[in-house]
N, C-alpha and C positions, 0 to 999 in steps of 0.2 A: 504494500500500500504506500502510495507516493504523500507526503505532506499536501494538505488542503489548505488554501490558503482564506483566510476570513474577510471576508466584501469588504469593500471600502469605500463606497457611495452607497445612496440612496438607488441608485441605477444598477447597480451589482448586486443588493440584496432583493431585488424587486428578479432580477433575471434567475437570481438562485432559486428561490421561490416557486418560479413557473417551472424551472427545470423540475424541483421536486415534486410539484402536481405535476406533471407530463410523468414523471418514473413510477409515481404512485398509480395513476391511471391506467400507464401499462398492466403493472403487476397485478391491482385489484381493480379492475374497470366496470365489475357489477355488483361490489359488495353491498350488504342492507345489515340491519340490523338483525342478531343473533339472536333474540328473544320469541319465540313461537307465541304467534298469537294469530286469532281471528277478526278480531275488529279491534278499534281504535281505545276501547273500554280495557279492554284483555292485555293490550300494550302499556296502559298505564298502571296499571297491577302487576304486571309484568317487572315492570320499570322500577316500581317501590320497591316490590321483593329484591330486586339486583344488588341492592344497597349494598355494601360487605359480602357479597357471596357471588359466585360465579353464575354467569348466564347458564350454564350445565344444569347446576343443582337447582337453578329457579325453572327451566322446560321441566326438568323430573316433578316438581313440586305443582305449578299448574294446573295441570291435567287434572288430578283430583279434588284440586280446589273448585276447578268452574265445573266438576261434575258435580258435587256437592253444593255449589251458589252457582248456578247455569247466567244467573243475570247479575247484573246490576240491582235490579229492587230487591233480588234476594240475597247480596250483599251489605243492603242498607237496613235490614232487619235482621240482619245475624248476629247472635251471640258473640263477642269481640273472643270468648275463651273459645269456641270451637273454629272461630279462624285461626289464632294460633294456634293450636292442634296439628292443623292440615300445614301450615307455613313453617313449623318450629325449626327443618332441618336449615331454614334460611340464615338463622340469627338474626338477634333483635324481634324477633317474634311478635312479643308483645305491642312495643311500638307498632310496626306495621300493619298489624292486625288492626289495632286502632286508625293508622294509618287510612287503609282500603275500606274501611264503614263509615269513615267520617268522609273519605272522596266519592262513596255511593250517594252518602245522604247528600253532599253540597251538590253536586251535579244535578240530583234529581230535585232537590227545591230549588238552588236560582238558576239553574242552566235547563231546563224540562226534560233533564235527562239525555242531552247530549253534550258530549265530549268539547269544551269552550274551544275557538280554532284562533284564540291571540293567546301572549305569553302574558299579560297582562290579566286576561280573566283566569286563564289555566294556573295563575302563581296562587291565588287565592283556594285552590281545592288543597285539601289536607295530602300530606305527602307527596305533593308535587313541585318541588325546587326546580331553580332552574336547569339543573341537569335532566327530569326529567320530562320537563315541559319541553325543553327543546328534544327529545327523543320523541315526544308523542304526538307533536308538531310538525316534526320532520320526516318520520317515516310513516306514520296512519296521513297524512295529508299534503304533503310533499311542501310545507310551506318553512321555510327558512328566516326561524325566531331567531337563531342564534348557533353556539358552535357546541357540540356535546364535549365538555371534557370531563374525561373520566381517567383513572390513576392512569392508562397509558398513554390517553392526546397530552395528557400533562406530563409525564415525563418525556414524551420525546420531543416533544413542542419545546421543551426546554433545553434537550440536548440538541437537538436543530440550531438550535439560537433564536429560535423563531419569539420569546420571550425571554424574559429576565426573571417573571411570576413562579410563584409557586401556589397561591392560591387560585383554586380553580374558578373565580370571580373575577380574578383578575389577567389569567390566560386567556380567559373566554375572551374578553375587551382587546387585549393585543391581539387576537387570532382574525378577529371580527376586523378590527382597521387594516389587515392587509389581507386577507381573501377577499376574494372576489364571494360576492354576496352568493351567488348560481355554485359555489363550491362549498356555505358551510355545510350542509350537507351530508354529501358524499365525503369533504376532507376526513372527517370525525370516524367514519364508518370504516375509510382506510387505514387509518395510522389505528385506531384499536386491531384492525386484523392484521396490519405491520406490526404492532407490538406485541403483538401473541405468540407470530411466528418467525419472526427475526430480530428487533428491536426488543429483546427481551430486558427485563430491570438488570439483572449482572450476567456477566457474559455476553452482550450482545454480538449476533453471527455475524458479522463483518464482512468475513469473505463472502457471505451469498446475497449482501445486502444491494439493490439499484440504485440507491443514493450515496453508497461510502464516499463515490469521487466527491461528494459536495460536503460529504459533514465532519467538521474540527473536532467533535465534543473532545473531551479532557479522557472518558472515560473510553472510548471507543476503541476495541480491540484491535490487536496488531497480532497480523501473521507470523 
């Protein structure tokens, strides 16, 4: 691996950028989110469950949730202890459980039971931050609130250089002033499936990576 050298105008870090959405495009050019769901309702249950725990164990977990609460109004009348029950392998449990009965009930009294389509209504349902407002915004409805980061857009967004942040508030705000709005997206949906399987937290694969020519990070493996 040859030394990268770090942009030095505004005009080199704007070309780096495009370089690295064109590498990312190649490598995942139809990725979606990883959460199995059927409609836009199922995605935001989906989304809370994900909290601390891996997309994996939240499809296993599902399933027999919405067979057990098939709806929404039979989420907003359910016993808060027999949703955690069904949720417990998620952790956090209890929260969430709380969580998904209190976003049944607000959706179905001020929204008439459907799913709000601004981040502005959607921030005010229980359990809906803006991590997963912009998940349930952007892939049930294709509309671009904002940028999903979650522990891997935020670490490699970091080791990119592409921010200075470490809170996911304030990644999101850097990420958002230089993508292209038509990218947040898709960016989010790549760099989590880049960081799964290449960009990993230690060790990251280097040799098999599309982007090594462009990235300095400190940490970045050498052959």
């Amino acid at each position: 691996m040859s030394k990268v050298s770090r942009p030095r105008t505004a005009a080199e870090r704007k070309e780096r950028l495009y370089r690295i959405l064109d590498a990312l495009s190649l490598r995942y050019p139809n990725v979606t989110c990883a959460l199995n769901h059927a409609d836009a309702w199922q995605l935001l249950v989906a989304t809370i469950l994900s909290a601390q725990c891996t997309d994996a164990r939240v499809n296993m977990v599902t399933p027999e949730l919405f067979r057990k609460f098939p709806t929404m109004q039979d989420l907003a009348v359910a016993d808060v202890r027999e949703v955690s029950e069904v949720i417990r392998s998620t952790g956090f449990f209890n929260n969430k459980a709380k969580s998904i009965v209190g976003a049944a009930r607000t959706i179905i009294q001020d929204f008439g039971g459907e799913i709000p389509r601004t981040i502005e209504q959607l921030l005010t349902v229980p359990g809906a931050a803006r991590k997963t407002s912009n998940v349930v915004l952007g892939t049930a409805f294709g509309i671009p609130s904002g940028v999903v980061v979650d522990t891997h857009v935020g670490r490699i967004a970091l080791r990119l250089d592409l921010t200075k942040e470490t809170n996911p508030v304030k990644v999101e705000q850097d990420l958002m002033k230089i993508l292209p709005q038509n990218r947040w997206i898709l960016f989010s949906h790549q760099l989590i499936h880049f960081g799964r399987e290449l960009c990993v937290a230690r060790k990251p694969r280097c040799g098999e990576c599309p982007i090594e020519g462009l990235c300095y990070a400190k940490d970045k493996a050498v052959l």
